[in-house]
C-alpha positions in Angstrom: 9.9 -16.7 4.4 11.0 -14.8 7.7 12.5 -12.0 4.7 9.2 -11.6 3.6 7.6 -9.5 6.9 11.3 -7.5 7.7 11.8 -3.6 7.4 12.2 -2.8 4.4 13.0 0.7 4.4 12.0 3.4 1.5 14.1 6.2 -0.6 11.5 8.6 1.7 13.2 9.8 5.1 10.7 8.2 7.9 8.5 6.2 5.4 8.5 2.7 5.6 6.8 -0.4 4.6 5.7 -3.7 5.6 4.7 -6.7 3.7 1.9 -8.6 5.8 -0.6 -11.5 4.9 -3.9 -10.4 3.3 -7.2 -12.4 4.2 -8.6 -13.0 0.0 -11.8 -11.8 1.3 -13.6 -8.7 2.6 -17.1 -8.2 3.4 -17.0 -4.2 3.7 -18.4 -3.1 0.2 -19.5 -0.3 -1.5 -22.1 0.4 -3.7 -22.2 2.8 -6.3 -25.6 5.0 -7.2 -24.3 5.6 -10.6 -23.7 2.3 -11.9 -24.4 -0.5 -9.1 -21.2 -1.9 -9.0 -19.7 -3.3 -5.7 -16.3 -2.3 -4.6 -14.3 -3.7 -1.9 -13.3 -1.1 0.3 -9.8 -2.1 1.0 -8.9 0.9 3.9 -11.3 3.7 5.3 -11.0 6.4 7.9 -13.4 9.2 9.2 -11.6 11.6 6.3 -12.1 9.0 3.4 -11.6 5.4 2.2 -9.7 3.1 -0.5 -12.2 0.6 -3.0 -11.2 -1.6 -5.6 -13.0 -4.0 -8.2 -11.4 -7.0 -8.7 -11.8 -7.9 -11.8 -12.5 -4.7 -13.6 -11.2 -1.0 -13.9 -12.9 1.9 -12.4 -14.9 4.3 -14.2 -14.6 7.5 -11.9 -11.8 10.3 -13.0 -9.6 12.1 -10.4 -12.5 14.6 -9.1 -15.6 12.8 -10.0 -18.7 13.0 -7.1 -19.0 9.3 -5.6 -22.2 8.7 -4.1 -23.4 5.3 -2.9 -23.7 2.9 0.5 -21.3 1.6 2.4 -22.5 -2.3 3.4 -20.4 -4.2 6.3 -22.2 -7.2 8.0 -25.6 -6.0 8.6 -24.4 -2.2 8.9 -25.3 0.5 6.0 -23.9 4.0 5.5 -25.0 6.2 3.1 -21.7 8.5 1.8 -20.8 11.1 -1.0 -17.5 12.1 -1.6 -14.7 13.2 -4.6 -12.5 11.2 -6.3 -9.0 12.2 -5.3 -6.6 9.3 -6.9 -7.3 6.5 -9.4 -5.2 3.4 -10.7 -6.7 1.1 -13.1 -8.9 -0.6 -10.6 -8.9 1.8 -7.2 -9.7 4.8 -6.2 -9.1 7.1 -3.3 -12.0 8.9 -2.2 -12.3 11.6 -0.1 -15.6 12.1 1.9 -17.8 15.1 2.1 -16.9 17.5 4.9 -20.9 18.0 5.8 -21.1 18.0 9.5 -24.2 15.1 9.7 -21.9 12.7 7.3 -19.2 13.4 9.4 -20.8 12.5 12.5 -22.6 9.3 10.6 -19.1 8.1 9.9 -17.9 8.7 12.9 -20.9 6.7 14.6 -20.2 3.9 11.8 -16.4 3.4 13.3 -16.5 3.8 16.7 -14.3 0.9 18.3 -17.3 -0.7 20.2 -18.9 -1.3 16.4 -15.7 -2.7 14.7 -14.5 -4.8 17.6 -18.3 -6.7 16.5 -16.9 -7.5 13.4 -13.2 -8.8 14.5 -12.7 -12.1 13.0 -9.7 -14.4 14.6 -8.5 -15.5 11.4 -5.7 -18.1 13.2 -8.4 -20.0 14.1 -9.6 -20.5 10.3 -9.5 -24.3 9.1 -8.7 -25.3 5.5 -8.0 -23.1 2.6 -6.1 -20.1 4.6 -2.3 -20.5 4.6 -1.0 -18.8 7.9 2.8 -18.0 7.9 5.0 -19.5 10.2 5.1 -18.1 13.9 1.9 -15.9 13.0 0.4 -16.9 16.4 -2.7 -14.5 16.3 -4.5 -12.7 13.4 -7.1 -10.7 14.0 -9.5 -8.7 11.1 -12.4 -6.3 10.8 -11.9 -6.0 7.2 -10.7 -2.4 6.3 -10.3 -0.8 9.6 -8.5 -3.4 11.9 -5.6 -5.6 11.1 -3.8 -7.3 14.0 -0.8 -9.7 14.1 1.4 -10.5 16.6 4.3 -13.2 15.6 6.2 -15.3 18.2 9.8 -16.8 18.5 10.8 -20.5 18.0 10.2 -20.9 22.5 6.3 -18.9 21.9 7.2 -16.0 23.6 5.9 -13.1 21.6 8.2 -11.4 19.0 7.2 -8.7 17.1 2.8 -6.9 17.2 2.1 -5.0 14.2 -1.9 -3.5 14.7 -3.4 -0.7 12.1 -6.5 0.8 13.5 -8.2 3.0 10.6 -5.0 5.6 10.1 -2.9 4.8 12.6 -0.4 2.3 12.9 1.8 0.6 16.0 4.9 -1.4 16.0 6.2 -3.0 18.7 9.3 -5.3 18.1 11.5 -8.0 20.8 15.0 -5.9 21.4 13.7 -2.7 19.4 11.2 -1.1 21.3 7.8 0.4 20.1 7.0 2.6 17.0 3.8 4.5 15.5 3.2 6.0 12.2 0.2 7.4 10.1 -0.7 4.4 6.9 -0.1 6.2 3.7 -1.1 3.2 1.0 -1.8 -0.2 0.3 -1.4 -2.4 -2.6 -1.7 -6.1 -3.0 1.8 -8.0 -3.8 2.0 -10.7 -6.1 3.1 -13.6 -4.9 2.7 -17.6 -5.4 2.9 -18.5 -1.9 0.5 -16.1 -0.1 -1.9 -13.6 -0.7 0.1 -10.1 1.0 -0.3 -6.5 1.0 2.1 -4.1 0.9 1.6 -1.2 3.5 3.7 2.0 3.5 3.7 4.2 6.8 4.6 7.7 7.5 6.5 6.6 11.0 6.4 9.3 13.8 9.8 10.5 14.5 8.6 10.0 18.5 5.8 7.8 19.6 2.5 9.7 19.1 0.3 9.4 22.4 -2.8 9.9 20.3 -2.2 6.9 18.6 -1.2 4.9 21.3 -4.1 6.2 23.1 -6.5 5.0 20.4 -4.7 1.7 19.8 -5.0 1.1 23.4 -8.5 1.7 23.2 -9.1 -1.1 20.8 -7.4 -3.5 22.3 -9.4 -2.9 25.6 -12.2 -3.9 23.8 -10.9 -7.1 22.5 -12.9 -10.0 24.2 -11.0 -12.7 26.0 -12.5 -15.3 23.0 -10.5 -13.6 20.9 -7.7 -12.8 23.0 -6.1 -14.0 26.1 -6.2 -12.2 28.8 -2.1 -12.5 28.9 -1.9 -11.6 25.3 -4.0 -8.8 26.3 -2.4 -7.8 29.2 1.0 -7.6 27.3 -0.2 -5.3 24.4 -1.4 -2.8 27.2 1.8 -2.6 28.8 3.7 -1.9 25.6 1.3 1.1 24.8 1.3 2.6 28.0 
């Protein structure tokens, strides 16, 4: 299992990817004006976003006009934007660059508003298979993914977070890393549901990222965090 969530490194200099458990559910949608259908919205930034349909193929060509809503517990965004990529069932969209939609978005991810929606997913009973020595898990559906992994004694091992673009690595006896996220795509698998993530790592840590990483976890509530847990996460991104 433990080969599952190594390195694996890429033919690309500096690009690498993870394999990482994937939650089967996701409450950030998106609704299409031209045909109603709901999309999971598998990744977004302030620039643009990734949606799927599950059980279907898209409709939209590469360059197509997307308008619709984006729906996430209670929240609603209204967003246009061009097609820019397509496999059978996703689609990379790039948002309009209008100055109000810009600022709506940005409004729509601040940290304060996603930390609401952070969900501890360790602490889910029945039907979620966690792996072994995931000890915490924590999700806002496409913006937020948090893990940190722990030795055979509990002390902490290895903390993987993706805040909208940016990713940070820190690993026991390596050291810390940050990178930009360049894709995701689900990986088939009997055991768990996993995504595979591919990163454009920084060849030296970026303090913009760290910066912004750092912000997020300031905001994480002691119910969802311990204030140890916490307090270690801050020192390896400062």
């Amino acid at each position: 299992m433990e080969r599952r969530f190594n390195l694996i490194k890429s033919d690309f200099e500096k690009h690498e990817k993870r394999v990482l458990p994937r939650f089967p559910f996701c409450y950030l949608t998106f609704k299409s004006d031209d045909n109603s259908r709901v999309y999971e919205v598998k990744d977004i930034s302030a620039t643009g976003m990734q949606i799927s349909l599950k059980d279907s193929s898209v409709s939209f060509g590469h360059d197509s006009v997307l308008r619709g809503s984006i729906h996430w517990l209670g929240s609603h965004l209204d967003v246009s934007g061009v097609v820019k990529w397509t496999t059978q069932n996703r689609l990379g969209v790039e948002f309009n660059k209008r100055r109000d939609l810009l600022e709506q978005i940005n409004d729509f991810l601040k940290t304060e508003e996603i930390v609401k929606k952070l969900k501890p997913l360790h602490k889910v009973e029945g039907g979620l298979e966690i792996p072994p020595r995931l000890k915490y898990w924590l999700r806002a559906d496409g913006p937020v993914e948090l893990f940190i992994w722990q030795h055979g004694d509990g002390e902490i091992s290895k903390v993987q977070i993706l805040y909208l673009d940016a990713f940070f690595e820190w690993e026991d006896g390596v050291g810390a890393k940050t990178g930009r996220i360049l894709s995701k795509r689900n990986v088939d698998s009997p055991l768990l549901n996993e995504d595979e993530w591919v990163f454009n790592l920084d060849a030296y840590l970026d303090i913009e990222r760290l910066e912004k990483v750092k912000e997020l976890v300031s905001s994480i509530g002691y119910d969802l965090l311990p204030r140890e847990v916490q307090s270690f996460l801050l020192r390896q991104l400062s």
